[in-house]
Backbone bond lengths (Angstrom), bond angles and torsions (degrees), N, CA, C in turn:
res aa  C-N    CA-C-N  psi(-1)  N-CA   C-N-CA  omega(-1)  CA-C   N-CA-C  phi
1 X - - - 1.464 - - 1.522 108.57 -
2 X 1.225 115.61 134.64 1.402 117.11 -178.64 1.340 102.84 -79.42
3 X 1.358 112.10 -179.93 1.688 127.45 177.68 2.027 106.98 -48.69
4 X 1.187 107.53 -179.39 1.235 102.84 -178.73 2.025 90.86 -97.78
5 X 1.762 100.95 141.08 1.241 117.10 -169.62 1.764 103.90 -113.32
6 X 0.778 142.09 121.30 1.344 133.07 152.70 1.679 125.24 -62.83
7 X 1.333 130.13 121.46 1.395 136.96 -160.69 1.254 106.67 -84.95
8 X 1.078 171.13 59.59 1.642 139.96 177.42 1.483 120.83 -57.36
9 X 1.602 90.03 164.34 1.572 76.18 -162.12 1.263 113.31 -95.91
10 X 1.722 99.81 -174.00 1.698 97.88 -142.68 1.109 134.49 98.98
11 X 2.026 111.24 -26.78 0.954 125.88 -166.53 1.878 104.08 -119.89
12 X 1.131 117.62 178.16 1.857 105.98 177.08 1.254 110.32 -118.81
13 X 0.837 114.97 149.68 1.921 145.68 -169.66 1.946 90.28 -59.37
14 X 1.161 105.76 113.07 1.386 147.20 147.97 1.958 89.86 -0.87
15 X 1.017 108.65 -91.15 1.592 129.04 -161.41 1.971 86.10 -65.13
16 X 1.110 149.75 -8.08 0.972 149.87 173.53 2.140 120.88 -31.79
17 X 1.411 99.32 -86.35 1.258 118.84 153.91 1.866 116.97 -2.85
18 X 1.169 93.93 -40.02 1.350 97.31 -164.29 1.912 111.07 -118.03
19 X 1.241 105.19 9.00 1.294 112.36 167.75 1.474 111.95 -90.06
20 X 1.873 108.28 117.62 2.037 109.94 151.10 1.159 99.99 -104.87
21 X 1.580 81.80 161.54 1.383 103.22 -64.80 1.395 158.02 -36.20
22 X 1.518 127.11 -171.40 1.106 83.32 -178.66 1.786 140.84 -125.72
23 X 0.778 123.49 143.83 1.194 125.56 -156.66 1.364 125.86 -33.87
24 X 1.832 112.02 118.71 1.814 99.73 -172.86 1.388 100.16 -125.71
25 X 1.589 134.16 43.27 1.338 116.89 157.50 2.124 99.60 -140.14
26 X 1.051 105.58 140.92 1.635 127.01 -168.28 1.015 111.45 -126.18
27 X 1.916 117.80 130.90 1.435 112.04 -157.98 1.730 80.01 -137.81
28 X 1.815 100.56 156.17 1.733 117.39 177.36 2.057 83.11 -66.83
29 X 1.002 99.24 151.38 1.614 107.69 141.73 1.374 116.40 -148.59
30 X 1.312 133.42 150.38 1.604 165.04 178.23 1.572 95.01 -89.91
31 X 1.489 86.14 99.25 1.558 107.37 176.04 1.653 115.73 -54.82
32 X 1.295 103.04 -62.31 1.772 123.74 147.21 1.821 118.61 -77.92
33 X 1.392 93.99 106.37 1.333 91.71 -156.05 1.227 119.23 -73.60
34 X 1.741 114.78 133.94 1.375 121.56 -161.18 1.811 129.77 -54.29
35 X 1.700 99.78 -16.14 1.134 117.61 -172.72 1.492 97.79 -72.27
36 X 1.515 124.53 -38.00 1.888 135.87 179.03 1.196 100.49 -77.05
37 X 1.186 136.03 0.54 1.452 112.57 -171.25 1.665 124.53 124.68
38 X 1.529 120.94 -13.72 1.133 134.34 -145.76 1.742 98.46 -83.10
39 X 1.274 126.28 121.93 1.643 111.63 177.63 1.611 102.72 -73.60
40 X 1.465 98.89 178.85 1.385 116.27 -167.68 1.603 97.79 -106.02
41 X 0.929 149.96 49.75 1.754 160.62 140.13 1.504 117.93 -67.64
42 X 1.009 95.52 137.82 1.441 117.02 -171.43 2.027 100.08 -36.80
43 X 1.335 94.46 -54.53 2.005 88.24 -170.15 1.383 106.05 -56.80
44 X 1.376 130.59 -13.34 1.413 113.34 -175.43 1.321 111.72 -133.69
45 X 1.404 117.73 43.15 1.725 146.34 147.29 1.227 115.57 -104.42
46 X 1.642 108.61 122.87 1.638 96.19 158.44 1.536 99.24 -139.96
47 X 1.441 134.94 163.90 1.011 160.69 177.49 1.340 106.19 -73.12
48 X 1.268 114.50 125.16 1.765 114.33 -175.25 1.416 100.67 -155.42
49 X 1.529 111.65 133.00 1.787 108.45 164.76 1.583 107.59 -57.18
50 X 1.367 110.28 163.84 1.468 132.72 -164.59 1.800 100.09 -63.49
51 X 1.434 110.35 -34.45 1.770 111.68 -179.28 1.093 108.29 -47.21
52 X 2.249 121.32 -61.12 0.927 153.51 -136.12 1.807 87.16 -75.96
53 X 1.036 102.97 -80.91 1.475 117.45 166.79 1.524 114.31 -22.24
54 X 1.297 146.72 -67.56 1.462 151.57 -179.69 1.469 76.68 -53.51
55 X 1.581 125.37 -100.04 1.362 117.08 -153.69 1.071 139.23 -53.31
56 X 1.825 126.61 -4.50 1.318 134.13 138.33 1.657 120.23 -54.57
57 X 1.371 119.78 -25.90 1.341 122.44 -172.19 1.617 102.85 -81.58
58 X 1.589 114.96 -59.17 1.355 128.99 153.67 1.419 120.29 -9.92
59 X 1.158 113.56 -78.14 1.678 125.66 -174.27 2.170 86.35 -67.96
60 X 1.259 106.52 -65.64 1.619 93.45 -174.95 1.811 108.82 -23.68
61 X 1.496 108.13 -39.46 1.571 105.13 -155.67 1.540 107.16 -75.84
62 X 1.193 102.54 -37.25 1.728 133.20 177.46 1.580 91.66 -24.77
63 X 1.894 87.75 -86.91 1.417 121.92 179.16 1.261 125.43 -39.44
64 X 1.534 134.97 -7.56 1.296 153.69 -140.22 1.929 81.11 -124.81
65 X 1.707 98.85 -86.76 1.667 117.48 166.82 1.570 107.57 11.82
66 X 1.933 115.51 -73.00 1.141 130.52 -114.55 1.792 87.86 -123.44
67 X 1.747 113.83 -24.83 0.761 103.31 -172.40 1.977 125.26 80.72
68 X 1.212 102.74 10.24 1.610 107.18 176.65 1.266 96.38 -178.36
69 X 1.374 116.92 161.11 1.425 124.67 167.34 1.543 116.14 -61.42
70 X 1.662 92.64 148.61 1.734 95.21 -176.42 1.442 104.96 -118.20
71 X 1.239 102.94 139.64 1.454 108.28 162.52 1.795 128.50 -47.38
72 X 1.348 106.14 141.12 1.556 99.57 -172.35 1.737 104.70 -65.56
73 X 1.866 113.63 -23.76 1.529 110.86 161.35 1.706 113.01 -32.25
74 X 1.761 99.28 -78.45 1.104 123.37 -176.90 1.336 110.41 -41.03
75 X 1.450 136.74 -34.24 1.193 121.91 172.28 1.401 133.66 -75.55
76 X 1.913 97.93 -19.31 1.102 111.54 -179.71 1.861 137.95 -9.22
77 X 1.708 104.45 -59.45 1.255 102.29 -168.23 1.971 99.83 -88.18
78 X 1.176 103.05 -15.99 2.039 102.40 166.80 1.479 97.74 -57.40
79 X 1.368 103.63 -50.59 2.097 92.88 -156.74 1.795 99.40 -76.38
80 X 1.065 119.44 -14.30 1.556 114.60 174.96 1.522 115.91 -64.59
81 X 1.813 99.37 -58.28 1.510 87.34 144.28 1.080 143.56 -106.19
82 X 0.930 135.75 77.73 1.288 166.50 138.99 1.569 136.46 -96.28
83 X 1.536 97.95 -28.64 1.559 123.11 162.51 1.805 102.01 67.25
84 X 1.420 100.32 19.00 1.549 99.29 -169.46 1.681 101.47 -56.55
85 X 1.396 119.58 154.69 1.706 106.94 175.61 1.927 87.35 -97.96
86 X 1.367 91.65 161.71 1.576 123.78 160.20 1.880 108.13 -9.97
87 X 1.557 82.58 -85.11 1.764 88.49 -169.24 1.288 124.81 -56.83
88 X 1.437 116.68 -18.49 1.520 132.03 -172.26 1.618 94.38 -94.77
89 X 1.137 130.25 -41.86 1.487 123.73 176.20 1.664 110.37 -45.36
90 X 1.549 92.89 -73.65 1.778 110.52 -169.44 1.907 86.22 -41.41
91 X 1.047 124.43 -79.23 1.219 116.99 -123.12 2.053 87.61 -82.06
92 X 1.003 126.26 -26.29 1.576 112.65 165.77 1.117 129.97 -75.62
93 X 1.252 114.31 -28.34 1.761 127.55 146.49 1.691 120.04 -30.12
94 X 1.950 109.28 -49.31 1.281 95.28 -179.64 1.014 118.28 -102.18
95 X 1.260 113.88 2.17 1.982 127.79 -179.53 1.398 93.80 -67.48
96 X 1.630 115.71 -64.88 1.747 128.67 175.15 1.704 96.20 -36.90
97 X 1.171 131.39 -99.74 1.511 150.87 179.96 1.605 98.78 -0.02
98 X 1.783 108.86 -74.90 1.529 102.34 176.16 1.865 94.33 -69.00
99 X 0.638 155.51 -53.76 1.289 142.42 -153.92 2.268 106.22 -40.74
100 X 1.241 92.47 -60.45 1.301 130.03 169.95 1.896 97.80 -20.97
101 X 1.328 83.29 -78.63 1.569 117.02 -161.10 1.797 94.30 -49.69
102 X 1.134 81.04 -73.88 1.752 95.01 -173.55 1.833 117.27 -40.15
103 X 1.586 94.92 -32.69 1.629 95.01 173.73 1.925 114.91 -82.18
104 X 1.247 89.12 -13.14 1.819 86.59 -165.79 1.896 95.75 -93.71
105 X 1.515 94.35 -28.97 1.820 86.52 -171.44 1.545 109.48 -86.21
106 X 1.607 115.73 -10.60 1.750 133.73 166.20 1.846 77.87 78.12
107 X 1.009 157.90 56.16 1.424 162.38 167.65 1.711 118.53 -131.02
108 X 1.129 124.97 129.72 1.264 130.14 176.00 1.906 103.78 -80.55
């Protein structure tokens, strides 16, 4: 998995490439999520298939749960079931992580 990429839209969700099949619907998401506070500006939108999206919300809820970020260890037996694959983990894992960050530090 490469570094974490930001999508704009128009453009396709990072972890894409590697979805079978493959993925044909793409949703805005609020990196800092809009429901906490997050504005709607370009730096904190990115373009993500509909998978990417559920499992950024997922880990958001996790992370919400526990009150701090969790290790992808710590998530371990959620993402088993969850059946999330590989590429969709890594890359919604760090969308969530800055997502996280960005809502607790109120900073883009």
């Amino acid at each position: 998995m490469k570094p974490l990429e930001l999508q704009p839209e128009g453009t396709t969700c990072q972890c894409v490439t590697e979805h079978r099949p493959p993925s044909i619907q793409f949703e805005n998401h609020h990196i800092w999520p809009q429901e906490d506070g997050g504005p709607t500006v370009p730096e904190n939108l990115v373009y993500i298939c509909a998978t990417t999206h559920n499992n950024v919300h997922a880990y958001l809820r996790a992370f919400t749960t526990t009150g701090r970020v969790l290790t992808p260890d710590e998530l371990r037996p959620a993402l088993d079931q969850w059946h999330y694959t590989p590429h969709v983990q890594g890359y919604a894992y760090d969308l969530a992580v800055l997502g996280w960050t960005r809502w607790h530090t109120g900073t883009l």
